[in-house]
ChimeraX commands (.cxc) that place a marker at each C-alpha (Angstrom):
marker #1 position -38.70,20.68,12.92 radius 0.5
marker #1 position -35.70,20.84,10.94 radius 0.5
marker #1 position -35.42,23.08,8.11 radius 0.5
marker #1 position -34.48,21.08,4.50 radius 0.5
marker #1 position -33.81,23.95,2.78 radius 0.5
marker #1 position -36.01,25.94,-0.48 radius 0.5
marker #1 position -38.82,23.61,-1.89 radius 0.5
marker #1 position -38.02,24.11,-5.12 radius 0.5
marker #1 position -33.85,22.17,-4.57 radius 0.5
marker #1 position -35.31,19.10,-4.75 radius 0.5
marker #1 position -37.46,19.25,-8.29 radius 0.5
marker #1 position -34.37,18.03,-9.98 radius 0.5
marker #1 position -30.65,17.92,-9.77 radius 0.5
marker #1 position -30.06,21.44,-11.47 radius 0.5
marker #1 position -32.85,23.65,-9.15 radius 0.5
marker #1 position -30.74,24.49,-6.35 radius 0.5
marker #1 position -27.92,26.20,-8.88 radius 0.5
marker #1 position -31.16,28.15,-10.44 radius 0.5
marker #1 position -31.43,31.65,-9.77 radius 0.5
marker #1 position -34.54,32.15,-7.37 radius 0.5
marker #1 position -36.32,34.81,-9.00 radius 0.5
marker #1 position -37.13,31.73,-11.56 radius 0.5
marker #1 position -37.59,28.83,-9.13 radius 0.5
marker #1 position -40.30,31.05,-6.78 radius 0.5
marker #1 position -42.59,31.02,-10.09 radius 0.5
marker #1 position -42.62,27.53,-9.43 radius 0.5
marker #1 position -42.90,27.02,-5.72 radius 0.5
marker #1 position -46.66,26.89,-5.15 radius 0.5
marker #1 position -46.58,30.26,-3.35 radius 0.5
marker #1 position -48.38,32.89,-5.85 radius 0.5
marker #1 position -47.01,35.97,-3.90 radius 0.5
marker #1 position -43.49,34.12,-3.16 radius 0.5
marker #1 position -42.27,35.86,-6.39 radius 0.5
marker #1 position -43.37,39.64,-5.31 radius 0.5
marker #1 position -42.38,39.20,-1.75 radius 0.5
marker #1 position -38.77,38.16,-2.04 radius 0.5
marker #1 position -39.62,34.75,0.31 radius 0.5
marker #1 position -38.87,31.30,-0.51 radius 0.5
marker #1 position -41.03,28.08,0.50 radius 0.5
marker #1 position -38.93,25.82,2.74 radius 0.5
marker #1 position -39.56,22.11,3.62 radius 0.5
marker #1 position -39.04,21.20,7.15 radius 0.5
marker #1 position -38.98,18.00,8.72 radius 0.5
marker #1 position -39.57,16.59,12.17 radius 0.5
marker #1 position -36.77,14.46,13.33 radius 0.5
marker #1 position -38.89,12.54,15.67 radius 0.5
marker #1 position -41.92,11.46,13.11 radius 0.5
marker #1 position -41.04,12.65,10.31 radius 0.5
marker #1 position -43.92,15.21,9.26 radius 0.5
marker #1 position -43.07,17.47,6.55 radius 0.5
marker #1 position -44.53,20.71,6.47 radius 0.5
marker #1 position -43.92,23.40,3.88 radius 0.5
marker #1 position -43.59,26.89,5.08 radius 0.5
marker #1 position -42.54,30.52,3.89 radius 0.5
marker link #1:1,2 radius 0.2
marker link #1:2,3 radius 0.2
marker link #1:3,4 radius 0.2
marker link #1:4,5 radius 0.2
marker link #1:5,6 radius 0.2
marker link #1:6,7 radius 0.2
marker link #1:7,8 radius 0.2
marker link #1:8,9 radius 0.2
marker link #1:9,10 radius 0.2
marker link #1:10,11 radius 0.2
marker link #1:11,12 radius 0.2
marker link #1:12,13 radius 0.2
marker link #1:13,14 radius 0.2
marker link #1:14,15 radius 0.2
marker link #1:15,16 radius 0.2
marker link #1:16,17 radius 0.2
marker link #1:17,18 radius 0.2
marker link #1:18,19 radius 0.2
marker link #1:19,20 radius 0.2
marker link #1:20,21 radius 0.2
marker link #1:21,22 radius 0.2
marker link #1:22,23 radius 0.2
marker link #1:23,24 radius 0.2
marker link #1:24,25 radius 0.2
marker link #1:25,26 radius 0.2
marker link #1:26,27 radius 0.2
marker link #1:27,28 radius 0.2
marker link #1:28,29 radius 0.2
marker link #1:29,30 radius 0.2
marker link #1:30,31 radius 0.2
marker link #1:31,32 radius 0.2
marker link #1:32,33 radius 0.2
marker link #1:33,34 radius 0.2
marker link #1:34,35 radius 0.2
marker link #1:35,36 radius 0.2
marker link #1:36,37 radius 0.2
marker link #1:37,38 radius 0.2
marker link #1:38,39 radius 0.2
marker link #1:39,40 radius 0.2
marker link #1:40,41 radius 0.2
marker link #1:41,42 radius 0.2
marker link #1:42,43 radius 0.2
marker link #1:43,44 radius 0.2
marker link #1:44,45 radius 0.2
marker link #1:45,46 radius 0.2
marker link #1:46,47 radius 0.2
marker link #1:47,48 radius 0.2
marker link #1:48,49 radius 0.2
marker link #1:49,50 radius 0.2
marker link #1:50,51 radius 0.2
marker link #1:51,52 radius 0.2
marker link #1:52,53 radius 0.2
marker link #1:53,54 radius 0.2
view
């Protein structure tokens, strides 16, 4: 699996120059916010899964 970076880059062309503190209200983790984490998308290279992941 390789990692694609935060979730929330790819909601529009502006997210990944937003200031996470904002963007982790969005990411679809409710505790991602409290905890300092951020949701990453990874993808496997050989299939193609994508799997979301904090």
């Amino acid at each position: 699996m390789r990692d694609q970076g935060r979730v929330t880059d790819y909601l529009d062309d502006y997210s990944p120059y937003l200031d996470q503190k904002w963007t982790d209200l969005v990411d679809g983790d409710l505790d991602s916010s409290l905890t300092n984490e951020c949701v990453h998308l990874f993808v496997c290279e050989d299939c193609g899964l994508n799997d979301i992941s904090s």
